[in-house]
C-alpha positions as CSV (number, residue, x, y, z in Angstrom):
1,X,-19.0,-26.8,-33.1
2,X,-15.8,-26.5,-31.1
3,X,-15.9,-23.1,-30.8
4,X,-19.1,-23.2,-29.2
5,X,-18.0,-26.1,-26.8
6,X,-14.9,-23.2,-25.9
7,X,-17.5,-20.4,-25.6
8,X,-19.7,-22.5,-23.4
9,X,-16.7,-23.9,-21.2
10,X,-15.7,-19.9,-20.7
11,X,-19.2,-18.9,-20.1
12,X,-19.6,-21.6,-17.2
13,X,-16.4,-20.7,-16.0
14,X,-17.5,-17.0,-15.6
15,X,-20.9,-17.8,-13.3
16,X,-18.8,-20.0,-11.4
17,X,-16.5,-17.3,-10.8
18,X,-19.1,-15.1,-10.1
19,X,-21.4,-17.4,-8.0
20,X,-18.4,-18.1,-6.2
21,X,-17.3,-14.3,-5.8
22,X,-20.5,-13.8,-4.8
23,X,-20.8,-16.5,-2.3
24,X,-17.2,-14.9,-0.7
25,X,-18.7,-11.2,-0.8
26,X,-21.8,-12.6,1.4
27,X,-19.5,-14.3,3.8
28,X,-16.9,-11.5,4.0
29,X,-19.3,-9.0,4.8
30,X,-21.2,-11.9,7.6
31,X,-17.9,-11.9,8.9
32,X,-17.4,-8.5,9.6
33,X,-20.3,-8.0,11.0
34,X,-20.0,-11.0,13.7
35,X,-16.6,-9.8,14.5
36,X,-18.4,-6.3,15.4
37,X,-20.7,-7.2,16.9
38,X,-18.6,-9.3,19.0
39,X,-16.4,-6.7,20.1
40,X,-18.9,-4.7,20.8
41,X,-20.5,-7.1,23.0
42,X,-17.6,-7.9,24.9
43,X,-16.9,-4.7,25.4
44,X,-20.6,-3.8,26.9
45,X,-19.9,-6.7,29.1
46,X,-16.6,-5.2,30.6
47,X,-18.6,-2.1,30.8
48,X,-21.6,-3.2,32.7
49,X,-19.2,-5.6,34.8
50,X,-16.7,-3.4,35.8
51,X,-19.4,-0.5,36.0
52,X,-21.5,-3.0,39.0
53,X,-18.3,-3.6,40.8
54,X,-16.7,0.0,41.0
55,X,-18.0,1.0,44.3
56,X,-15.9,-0.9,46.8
57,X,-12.3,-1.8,46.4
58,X,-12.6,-6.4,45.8
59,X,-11.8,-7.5,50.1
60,X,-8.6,-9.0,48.4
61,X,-7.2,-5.6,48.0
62,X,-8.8,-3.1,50.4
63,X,-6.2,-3.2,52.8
64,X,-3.9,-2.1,50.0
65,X,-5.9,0.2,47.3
66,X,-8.7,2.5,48.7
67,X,-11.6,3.3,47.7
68,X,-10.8,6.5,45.4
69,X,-8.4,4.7,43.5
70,X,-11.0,1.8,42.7
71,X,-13.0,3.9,41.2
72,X,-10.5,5.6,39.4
73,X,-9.4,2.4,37.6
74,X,-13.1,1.5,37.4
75,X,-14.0,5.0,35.3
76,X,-10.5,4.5,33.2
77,X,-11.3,1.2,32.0
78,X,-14.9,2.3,31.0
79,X,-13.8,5.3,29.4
80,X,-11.6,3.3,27.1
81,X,-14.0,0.8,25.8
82,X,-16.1,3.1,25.2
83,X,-14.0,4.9,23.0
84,X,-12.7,2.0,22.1
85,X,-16.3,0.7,20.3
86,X,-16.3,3.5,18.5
87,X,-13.0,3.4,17.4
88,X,-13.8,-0.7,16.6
89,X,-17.1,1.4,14.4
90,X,-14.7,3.2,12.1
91,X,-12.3,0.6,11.9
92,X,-15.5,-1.8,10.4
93,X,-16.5,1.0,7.9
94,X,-13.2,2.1,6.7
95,X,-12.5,-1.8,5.7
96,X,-15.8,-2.4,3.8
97,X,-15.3,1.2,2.4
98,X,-12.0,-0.2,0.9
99,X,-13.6,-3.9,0.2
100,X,-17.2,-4.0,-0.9
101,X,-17.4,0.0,-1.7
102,X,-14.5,0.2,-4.3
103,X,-11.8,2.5,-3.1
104,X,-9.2,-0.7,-3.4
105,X,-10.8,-1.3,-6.8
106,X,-10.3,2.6,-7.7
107,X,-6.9,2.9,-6.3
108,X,-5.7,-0.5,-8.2
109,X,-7.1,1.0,-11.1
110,X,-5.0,4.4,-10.8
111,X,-2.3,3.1,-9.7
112,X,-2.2,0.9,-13.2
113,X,-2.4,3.8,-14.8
114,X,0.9,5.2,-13.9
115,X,3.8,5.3,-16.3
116,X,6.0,3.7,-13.4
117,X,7.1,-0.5,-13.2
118,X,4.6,-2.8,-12.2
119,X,6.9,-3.2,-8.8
120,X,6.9,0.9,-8.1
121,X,3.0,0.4,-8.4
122,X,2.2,-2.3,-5.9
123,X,4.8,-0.2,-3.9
124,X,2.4,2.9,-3.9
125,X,-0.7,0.7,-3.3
126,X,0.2,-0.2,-0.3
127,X,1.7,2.7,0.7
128,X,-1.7,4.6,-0.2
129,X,-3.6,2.1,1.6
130,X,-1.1,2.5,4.9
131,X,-2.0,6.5,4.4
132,X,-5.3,5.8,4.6
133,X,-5.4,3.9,7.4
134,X,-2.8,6.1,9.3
135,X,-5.0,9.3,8.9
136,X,-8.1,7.3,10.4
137,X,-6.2,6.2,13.2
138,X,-4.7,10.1,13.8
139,X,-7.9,11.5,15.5
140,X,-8.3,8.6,17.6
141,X,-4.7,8.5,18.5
142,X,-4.9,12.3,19.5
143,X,-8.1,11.9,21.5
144,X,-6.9,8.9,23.3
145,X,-3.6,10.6,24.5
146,X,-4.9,14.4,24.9
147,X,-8.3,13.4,26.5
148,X,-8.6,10.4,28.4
149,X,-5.3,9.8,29.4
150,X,-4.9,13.4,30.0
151,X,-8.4,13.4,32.2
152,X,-7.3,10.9,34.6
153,X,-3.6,12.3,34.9
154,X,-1.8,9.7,33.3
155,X,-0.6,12.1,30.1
156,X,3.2,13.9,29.9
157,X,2.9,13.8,26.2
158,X,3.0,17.7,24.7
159,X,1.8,18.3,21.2
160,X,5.3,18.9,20.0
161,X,6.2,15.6,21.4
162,X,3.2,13.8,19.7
163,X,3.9,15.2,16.8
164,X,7.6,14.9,16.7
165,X,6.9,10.9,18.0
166,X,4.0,10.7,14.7
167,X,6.8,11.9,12.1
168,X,9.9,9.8,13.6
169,X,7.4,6.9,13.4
170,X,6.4,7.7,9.8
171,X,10.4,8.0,9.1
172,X,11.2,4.6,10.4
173,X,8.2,2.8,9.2
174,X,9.6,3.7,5.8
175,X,13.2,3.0,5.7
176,X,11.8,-1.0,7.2
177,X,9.0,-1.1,5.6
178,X,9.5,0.1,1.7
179,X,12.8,-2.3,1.4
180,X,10.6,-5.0,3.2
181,X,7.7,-4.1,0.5
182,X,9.7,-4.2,-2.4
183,X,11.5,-7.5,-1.0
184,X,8.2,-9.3,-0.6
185,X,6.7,-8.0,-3.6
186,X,9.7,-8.8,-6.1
187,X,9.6,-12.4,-4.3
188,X,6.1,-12.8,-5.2
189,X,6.6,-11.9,-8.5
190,X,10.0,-13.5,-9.6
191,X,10.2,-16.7,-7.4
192,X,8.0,-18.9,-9.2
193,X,5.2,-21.1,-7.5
194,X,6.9,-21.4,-3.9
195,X,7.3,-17.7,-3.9
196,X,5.4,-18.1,-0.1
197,X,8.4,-19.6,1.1
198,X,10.8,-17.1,-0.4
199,X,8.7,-14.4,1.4
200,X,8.7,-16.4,4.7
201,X,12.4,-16.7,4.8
202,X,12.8,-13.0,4.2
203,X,10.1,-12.1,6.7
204,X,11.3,-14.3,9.4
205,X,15.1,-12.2,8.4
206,X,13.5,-8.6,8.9
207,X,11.7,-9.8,12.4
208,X,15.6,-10.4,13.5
209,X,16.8,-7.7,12.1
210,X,14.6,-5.4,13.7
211,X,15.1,-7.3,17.1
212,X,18.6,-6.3,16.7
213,X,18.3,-2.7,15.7
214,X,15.7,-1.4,18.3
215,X,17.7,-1.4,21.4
216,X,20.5,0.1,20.1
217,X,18.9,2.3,16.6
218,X,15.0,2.8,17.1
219,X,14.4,2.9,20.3
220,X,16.4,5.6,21.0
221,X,15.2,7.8,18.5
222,X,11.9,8.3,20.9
223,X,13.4,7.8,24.4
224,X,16.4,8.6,26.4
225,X,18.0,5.5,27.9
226,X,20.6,5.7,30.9
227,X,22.7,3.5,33.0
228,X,20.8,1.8,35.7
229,X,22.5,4.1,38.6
230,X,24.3,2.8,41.3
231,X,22.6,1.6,44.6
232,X,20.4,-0.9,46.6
233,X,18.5,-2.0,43.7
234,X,20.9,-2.0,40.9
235,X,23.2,-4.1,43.3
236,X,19.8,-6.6,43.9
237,X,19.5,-6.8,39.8
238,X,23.0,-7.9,39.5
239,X,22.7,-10.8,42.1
240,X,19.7,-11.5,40.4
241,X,21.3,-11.9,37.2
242,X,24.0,-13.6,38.4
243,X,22.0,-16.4,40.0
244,X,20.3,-17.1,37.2
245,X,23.2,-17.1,34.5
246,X,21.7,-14.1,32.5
247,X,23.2,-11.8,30.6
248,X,22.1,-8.7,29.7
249,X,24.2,-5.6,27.7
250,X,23.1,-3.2,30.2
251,X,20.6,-1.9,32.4
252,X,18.9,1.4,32.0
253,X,16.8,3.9,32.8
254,X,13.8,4.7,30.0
255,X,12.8,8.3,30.7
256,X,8.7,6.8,30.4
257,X,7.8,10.3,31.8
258,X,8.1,12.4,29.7
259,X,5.1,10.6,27.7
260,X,2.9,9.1,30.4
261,X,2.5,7.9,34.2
262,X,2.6,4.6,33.3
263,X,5.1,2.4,34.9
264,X,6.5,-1.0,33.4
265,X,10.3,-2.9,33.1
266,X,11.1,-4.9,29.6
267,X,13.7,-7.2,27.9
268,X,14.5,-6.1,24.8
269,X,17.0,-6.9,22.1
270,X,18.8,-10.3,20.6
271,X,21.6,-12.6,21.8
272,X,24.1,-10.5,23.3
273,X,22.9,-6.9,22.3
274,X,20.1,-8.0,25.5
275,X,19.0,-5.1,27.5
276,X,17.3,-4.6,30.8
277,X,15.0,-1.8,30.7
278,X,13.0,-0.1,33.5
279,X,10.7,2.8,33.2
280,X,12.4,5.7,35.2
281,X,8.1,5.9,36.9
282,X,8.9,2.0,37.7
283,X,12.1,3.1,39.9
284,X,10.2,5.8,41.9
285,X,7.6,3.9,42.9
286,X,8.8,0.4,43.7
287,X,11.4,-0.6,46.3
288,X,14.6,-2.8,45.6
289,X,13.4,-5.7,46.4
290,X,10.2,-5.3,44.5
291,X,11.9,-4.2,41.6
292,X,13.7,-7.2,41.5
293,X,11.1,-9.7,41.6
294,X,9.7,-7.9,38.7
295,X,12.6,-8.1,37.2
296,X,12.8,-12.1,37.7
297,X,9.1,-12.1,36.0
298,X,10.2,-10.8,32.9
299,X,13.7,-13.1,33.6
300,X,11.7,-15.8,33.8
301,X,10.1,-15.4,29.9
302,X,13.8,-15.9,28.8
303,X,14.4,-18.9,30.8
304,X,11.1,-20.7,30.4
305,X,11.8,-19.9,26.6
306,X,8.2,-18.3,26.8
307,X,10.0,-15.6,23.7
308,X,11.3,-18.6,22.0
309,X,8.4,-20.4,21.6
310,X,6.4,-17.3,20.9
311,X,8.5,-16.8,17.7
312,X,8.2,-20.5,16.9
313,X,4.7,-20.4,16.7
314,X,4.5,-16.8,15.0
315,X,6.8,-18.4,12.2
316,X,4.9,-21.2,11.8
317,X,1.5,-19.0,11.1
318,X,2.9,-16.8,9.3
319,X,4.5,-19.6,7.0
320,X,0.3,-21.3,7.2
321,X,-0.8,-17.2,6.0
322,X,1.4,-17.1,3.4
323,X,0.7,-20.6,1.8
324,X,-3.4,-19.2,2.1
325,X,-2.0,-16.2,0.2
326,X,0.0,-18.2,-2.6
327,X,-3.8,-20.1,-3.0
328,X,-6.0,-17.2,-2.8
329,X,-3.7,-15.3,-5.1
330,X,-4.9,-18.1,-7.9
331,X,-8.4,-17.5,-7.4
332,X,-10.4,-14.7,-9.2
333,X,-13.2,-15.1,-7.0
334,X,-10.5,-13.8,-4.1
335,X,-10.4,-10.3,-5.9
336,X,-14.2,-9.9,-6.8
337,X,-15.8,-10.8,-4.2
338,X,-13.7,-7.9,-2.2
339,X,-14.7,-5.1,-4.4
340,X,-12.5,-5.4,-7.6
341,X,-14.6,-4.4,-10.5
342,X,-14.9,-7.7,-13.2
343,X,-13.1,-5.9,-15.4
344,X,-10.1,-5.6,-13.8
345,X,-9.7,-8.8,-12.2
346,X,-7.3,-10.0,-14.9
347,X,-5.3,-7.1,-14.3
348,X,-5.4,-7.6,-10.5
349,X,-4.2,-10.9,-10.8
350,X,-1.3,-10.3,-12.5
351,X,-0.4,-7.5,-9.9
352,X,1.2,-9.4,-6.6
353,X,0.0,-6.2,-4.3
354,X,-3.2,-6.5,-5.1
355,X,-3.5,-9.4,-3.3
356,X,-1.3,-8.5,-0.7
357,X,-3.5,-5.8,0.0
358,X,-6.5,-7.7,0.4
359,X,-5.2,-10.4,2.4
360,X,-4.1,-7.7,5.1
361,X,-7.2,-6.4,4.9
362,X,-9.6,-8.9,5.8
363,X,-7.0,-11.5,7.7
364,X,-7.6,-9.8,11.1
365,X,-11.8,-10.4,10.5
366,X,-11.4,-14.2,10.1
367,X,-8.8,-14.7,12.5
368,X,-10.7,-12.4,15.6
369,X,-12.2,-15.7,16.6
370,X,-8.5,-17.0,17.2
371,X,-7.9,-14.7,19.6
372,X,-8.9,-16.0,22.9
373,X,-6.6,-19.0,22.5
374,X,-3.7,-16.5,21.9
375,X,-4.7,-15.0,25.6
376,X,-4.7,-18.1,27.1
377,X,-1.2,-19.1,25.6
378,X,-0.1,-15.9,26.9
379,X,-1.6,-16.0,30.2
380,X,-0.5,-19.4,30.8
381,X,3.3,-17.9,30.3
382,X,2.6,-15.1,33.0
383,X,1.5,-17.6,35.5
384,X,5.2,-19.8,34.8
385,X,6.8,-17.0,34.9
386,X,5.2,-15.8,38.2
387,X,6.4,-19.1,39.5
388,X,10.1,-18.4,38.6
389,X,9.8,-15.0,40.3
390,X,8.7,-16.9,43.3
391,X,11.4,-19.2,43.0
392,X,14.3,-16.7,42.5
393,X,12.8,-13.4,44.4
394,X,10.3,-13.1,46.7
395,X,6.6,-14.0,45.7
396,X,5.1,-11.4,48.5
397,X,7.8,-8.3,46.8
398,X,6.2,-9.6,43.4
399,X,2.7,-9.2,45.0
400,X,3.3,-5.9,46.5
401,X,4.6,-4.7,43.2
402,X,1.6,-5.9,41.6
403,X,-0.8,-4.1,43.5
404,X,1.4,-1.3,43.3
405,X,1.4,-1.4,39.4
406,X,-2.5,-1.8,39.3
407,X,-2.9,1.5,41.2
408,X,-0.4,3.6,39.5
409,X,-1.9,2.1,35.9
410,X,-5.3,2.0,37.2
411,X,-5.8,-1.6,35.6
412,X,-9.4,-2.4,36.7
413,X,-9.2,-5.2,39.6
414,X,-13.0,-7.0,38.5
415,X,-12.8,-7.5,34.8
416,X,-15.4,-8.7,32.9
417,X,-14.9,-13.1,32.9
418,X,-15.3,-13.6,29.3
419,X,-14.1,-10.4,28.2
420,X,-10.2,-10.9,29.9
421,X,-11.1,-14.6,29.1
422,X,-10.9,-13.1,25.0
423,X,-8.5,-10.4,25.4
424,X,-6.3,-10.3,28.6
425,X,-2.1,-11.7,27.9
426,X,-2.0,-11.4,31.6
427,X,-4.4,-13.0,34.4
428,X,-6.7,-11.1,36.6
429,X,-5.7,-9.4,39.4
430,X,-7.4,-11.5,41.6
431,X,-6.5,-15.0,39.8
432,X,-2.7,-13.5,39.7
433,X,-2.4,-12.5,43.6
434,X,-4.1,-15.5,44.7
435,X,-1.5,-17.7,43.2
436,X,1.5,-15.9,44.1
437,X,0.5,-15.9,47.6
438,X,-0.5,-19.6,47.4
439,X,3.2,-19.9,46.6
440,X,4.3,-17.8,49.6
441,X,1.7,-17.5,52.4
442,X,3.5,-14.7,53.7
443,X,2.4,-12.6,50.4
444,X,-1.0,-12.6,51.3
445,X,-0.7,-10.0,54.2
446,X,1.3,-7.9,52.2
């Protein structure tokens, strides 16, 4: 009698498990397909918006952008959402080709099957899952810098450069990312129940370690980085810097040309390894005093603590993700209903990349929805920061930059409400220039 009570207790426990695998598979799969057809609605919106607006430069910038240029910007930004749903296509069918049609199912399954540790196998699981991905990603990657930048002029890059860029890549993303594997994976296995916050700890570590190595160790394995030289607005930098108690290591000169036409000026780097770098296309085109208000935006992030509180709040999801992942990890529902074969769901869960695997894998479908307040966050940063370039340059040299900047980049100048509203960090053109001139009346004849 009691060992029919056990063998009924299992069997219930199995159709749970199954009902509830089941149940997940449905909504996975739901999920996937909302977040598809999402993007590709909102990309058909910026489309048809931007396509119904492309004739005549917006009266806010007419006296400042022609005509030609307009439609320039106009035929860029279409040309990359296009692409860009059917990149968004592949991306879907590649994940439920992993998921629901058994690749991650096969490849756990091989993977056990090598005489190697159980660490050196999770290790090559997501390593074969990164390959995977990366050799989607290559055609797209090679179409989007060999044919459209490369039809409307913006494209420096040679093959040999692309290619020597793809293998430098592949070099660095291994000696971070296999110690960071093996860190998070050993964690997950020999930590015991709070393993999550183990992992947490050490990811939060790599994220400052890497802010400290870029500047000085990865970055210049890609570009060529030289002292700002000397002159009107080097001299204009330094006052800048000096009014506002800042910092900085140096400031240089990225050689962006050699790679594209785009222009664009960044902080990077930790404590006191800070840098100030400006695209050498940035310097051409702006003038001193322009470049500085630029350059007390991106000041203005530091001050406002806009990076700060970025990497508060990243550290406090990431902490939320990886408690999820401790829970999910529990669950043999988790691994079923994403395409592990019954069979081996025991063995699954008893392998920590398995799981790790899956979770990166389908995290980015249920958190697409997430997205627009991310852009507002982000947007409401650029219009502080706006406000401190006002306050510590000049609001019309910001504006002219602006407009500059959204010619050279060709950055559309009527984007689609509820797609920027979803997607955009930074404001609209017209939101942006409106503001800054409301803050300095003179900016709005410039």
């Amino acid at each position: 009698m009691g060992r029919f009570i056990v063998r009924e207790r299992r069997t219930a426990k199995r159709r749970v498990v199954v009902v509830t695998s089941s149940a997940f598979a449905i909504l996975f799969v739901v999920a996937v397909a909302v977040t598809l057809g999402l993007r590709l609605w909102l990309a058909a919106r910026q489309v048809a918006h931007v396509r119904a607006h492309r004739v005549a430069t917006p009266a806010a910038f007419a006296t400042r952008i022609d005509d030609a240029a307009h439609r320039k910007a106009a035929d860029y930004t279409i040309a990359k959402q296009r692409f860009g749903m059917i990149e968004a296509a592949a991306d879907t069918a590649v994940l439920l080709l992993l998921t629901e049609g058994g690749v991650l199912g096969w490849l756990v399954a091989a993977t056990e099957r090598l005489a190697t540790p159980p660490l050196v196998r999770d290790v090559l699981l997501l390593c074969a899952i990164a390959l995977i991905a990366g050799l989607v990603s290559l055609p797209f990657s090679w179409w989007r810098t060999f044919r459209i930048e490369e039809r409307f002029g913006f494209n420096r890059t040679t093959l040999a450069t692309w290619l020597g860029d793809l293998a430098k890549g592949l070099a660095v993303a291994a000696a971070l990312g296999l110690p960071l594997a093996f860190v998070v994976l050993w964690l997950m296995r020999s930590a015991g129940t709070y393993w999550w916050v183990f992992v947490w700890i050490a990811w939060m570590a790599f994220q400052l370690l890497v802010l400290v190595l870029y500047p000085t160790v990865i970055a210049p394995l890609f570009n060529r980085f030289s002292p700002l030289p000397a002159g009107a607005a080097r001299e204009r930098i330094e006052r800048l810097l000096a009014r506002c108690g800042f910092r900085a290591s140096g400031l240089f000169v990225m050689d962006g040309s050699k790679r594209s036409g785009h222009g664009n000026a960044y902080f990077t780097g930790f404590g006191r390894a800070k840098r100030v770098v400006f695209f050498d296309t940035l310097l051409t085109r702006l003038a001193p005093e322009e470049i500085e208000a630029v350059l007390a935006h991106e000041l203005g992030h530091f001050r406002l603590r806009h990076v700060v509180k970025r990497v508060v709040w990243s550290a406090v999801f990431s902490l939320a993700l990886l408690a999820l992942l401790a829970w999910l990890a529990r669950t043999p529902w988790f691994y079923a209903g994403l395409g592990i074969p019954a069979d081996n769901v025991a063995v699954a869960m008893t392998r920590p990349g398995v799981a790790l695997a899956l979770f990166m894998l389908v995290l980015p479908v249920f958190t697409f929805v997430l997205a627009p307040l991310a852009a507002a966050y982000s947007r409401r940063h650029e219009f502080e920061a706006d406000a401190f370039a006002a306050a510590h340059a000049s609001a019309g040299a910001l504006v002219a930059a602006l407009i500059k900047l959204y010619e050279d980049n060709a950055a559309t100048l009527t984007p689609d409400p509820v797609h920027s509203a979803f997607y955009d960090s930074h404001p609209p053109a017209a939101i942006r220039v409106a503001r800054l001139s409301a803050l300095a009346p003179s900016a709005a004849g410039t």
